[in-house]
C-alpha positions, 0 to 999 in steps of 0.5 A, a space after each residue: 457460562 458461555 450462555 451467560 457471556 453470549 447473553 452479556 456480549 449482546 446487551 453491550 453490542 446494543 448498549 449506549 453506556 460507555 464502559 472501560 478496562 479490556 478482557 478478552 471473550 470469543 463467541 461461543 463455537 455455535 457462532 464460528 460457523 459463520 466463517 468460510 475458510 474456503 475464501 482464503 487459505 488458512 496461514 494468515 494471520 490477525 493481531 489481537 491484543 491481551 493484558 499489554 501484549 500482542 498475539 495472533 489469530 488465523 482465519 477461523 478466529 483461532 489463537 495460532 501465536 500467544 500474546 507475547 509481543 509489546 509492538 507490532 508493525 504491519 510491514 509487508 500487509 498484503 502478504 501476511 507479515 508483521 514485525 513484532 517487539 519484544 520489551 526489555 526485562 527491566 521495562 518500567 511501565 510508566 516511562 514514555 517510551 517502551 524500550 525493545 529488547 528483540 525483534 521478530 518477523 511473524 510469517 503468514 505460516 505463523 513462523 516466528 523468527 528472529 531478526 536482531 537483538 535489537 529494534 530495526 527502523 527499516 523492512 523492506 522485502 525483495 518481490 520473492 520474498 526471500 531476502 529482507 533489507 532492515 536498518 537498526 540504529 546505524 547499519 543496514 543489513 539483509 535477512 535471508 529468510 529461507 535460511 533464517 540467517 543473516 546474509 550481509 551487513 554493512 561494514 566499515 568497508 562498504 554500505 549496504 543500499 537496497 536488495 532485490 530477488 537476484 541482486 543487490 546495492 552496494 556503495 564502496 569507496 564511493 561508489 556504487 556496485 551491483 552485487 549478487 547472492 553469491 557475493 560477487 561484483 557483478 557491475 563496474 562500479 559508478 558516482 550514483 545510484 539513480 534507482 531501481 525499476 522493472 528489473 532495470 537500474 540506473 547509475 551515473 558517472 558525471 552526466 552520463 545515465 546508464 541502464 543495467 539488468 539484473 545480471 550487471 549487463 549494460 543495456 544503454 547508455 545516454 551521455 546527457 541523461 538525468 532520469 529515465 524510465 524502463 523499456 516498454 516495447 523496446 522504447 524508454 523515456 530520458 529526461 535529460 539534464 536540459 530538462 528535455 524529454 526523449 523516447 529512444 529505442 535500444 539503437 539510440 534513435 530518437 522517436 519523440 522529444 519535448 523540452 522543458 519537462 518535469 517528470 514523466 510516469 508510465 501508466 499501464 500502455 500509455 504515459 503522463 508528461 508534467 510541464 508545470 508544477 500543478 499536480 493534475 496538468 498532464 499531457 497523454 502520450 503513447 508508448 513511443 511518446 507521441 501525444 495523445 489526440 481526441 476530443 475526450 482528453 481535454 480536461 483536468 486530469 485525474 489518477 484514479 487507483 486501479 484505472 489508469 486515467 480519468 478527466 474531468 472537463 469543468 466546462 462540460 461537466 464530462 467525467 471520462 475514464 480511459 482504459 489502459 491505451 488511453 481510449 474511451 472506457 466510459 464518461 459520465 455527466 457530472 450533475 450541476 452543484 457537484 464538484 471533484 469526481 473521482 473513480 472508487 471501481 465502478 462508483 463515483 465519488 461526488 463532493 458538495 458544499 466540501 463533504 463527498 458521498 459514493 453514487 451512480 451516475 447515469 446520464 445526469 442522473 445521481 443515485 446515492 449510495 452513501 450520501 454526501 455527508 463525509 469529509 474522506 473515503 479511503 482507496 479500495 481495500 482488498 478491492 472491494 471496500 472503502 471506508 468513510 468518515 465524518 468531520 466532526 467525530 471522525 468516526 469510521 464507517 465501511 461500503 462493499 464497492 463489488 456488492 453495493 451494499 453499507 456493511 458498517 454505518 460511521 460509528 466507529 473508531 477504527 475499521 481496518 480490512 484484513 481480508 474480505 472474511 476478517 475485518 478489524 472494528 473498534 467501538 467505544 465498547 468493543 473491538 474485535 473481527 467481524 466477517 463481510 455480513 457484520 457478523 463477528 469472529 472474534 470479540 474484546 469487550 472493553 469492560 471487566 466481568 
């Protein structure tokens, strides 16, 4: 029988016939040998969905929970999480909406538990992963995961904000306090919660801005202050309610001052102060806030996924990419009729006549890798793929970035990367898991036997 499914699967994975309905089949065990288990470890996990329900794979294509869930969502993705739903017991299928009965946090070491009774609208971890922040209907509430229980929830005498790994937000009788883990107010308490950076917090009574560790302790203090950023090297940025820009050190002296600015964003060792609402004029300053001088820096500016900055001079046609001081790391002469470069790791993306494609660039040379035939390319996935797709069919394709090679042509309906050796692929025939060859691990044939 298996012979037979195998011979039926590849007919199909070359057949142009359209087919319907959904039954399940794996490979037969010969072909999960392709597999390298040694690329990552073996607790995370896949959805797959069977007869309305959602269960899990590991990475050998193994089932390690069983299709029991009516809804998933991949909160937390890049650490294996998922929120899952269970429906109520009196569900009638054919209404609109699909009412939640439970709901459960699937863990990458395949533990499901138990979160609430009821549907939460909100996850959000704290970096360690110990504790969640989740909202149903109308309260906020943390999740302990390591004892598996409730830790606290909103009442009717204070409200829960956020949560981080040793502390967290509270408001009470209207204001704002820093509570830890073993329910004490560690923090006078303030008009506003400004927010949340590198370890840093940021509260407000009236117009003084206030700087605050982990542990409730005051770090600084600025009287006129709107927003502001952590401290780098002992310095930080403070807009203040004039709109003036300052970079103070942890004695209050003052090192670079603008005036009317927008916004101000760190990137890596170097910084991006906005005067104007467009969305790409920036100015390039030092961690002291002093203005970034050099020819290479003349240009619109463009923020690029793992490299902090680029330009893009129209006049010259330069394409430079600047590394994490704010000095050259390369630049590129961008061929006549091409427009709106970007970076994708060491490839460029090219767009002409509104389609873009993937090339190299030496010199004033273009050698294309995908050509420009696409209205989107994705950031990187697992930092080494992209996926593109066409206008008129939206269909799906994915490029290795690391290995300059095409994986899957766009031909599909959706393509999602789970992990470099397990790549989620839909067709209108089958759906299923596939490694970085294109070899499959696990597949759905949309068709009844």
């Amino acid at each position: 029988m298996k012979k037979f499914i195998s011979i039926i699967l590849m007919i199909l994975l070359n057949s142009s016939t359209t087919v319907f309905a959904s039954s399940f089949y794996t490979l037969p065990e010969v072909n999960r040998e392709i597999i390298d288990t040694n690329l990552q470890d073996d607790n995370i996990l896949y959805p797959i969905k069977i007869n309305g329900k959602y269960g899990f794979l590991d990475i050998n294509g193994l089932q390690v929970i069983k299709p029991k869930f009516i809804e998933i969502n991949r909160y937390g993705m890049d650490y294996g999480y998922y929120i899952a739903y269970t429906s109520d017991k009196k569900y009638i299928p054919n209404k609109s909406s699909i009412p939640i009965n439970e709901t459960y946090l699937i863990c990458p070491n395949n533990k499901v538990i138990k979160i609430s009774d009821e549907k939460i609208y909100e996850v959000n971890f704290t970096e360690n992963k110990r504790y969640m922040v989740t909202k149903n209907k109308n309260i906020r509430f943390i999740f302990d995961l390591e004892t598996e229980k409730l830790f606290d929830k909103s009442t009717d005498s204070y409200e829960i904000i956020d949560a981080f790994d040793n502390c967290y937000i509270i408001k009470a009788s209207q204001l704002y306090y820093i509570k830890d883990y073993n329910n004490n107010i560690i923090s006078p308490g303030f008009e506003s919660f400004e927010g949340h950076t590198d370890g840093t917090f940021f509260f407000k009574n009236a117009s003084t801005l206030y700087f605050l560790d982990e542990k409730g302790k005051q770090i600084l203090y600025y009287k006129n202050g709107k927003s502001a950023l952590p401290f780098y090297k002992d310095v930080t940025a403070i807009i203040d309610n004039d709109s003036n820009l300052l970079f103070i050190n942890k004695n209050k002296k003052i090192l670079n001052q603008y005036s009317n600015i927008l916004s101000i964003k760190r990137m890596d060792n170097t910084y991006l102060m906005k005067t104007n609402d467009n969305y790409e004029d920036y100015t390039i300053l030092n961690f002291d806030g002093s203005k970034k001088t050099g020819d290479h820096l003349d240009g619109r500016i463009i923020l690029n996924e793992k490299d902090p900055i680029a330009i893009y001079n129209e006049k010259t046609s330069l394409f430079t990419v600047l590394n994490e001081d704010g000095d050259v790391k390369n630049f590129y002469k961008i061929p006549e009729g091409y427009l709106n470069p970007s970076l994708i790791e060491d490839l460029i993306k090219l767009g002409k006549n509104g389609l873009y494609g993937l090339c190299k660039v030496e010199d004033d040379e273009v050698e294309w890798l995908i050509e420009p035939e696409y209205v989107y390319f994705s950031e990187l996935a697992d930092e080494q793929f992209v996926t593109f797709y066409s206008g008129v069919t939206k269909n799906f394709g994915l490029y290795d970035v690391l290995n300059k090679k095409l994986i899957l042509d766009a031909k599909y309906k959706a393509i999602q990367v789970y992990d470099t050796n397990m790549i989620y692929v839909q067709s209108a025939y089958y759906s299923g898991y596939m490694d970085s060859n294109g070899q499959f691990i696990y597949v759905q044939l949309n068709f009844n036997l």
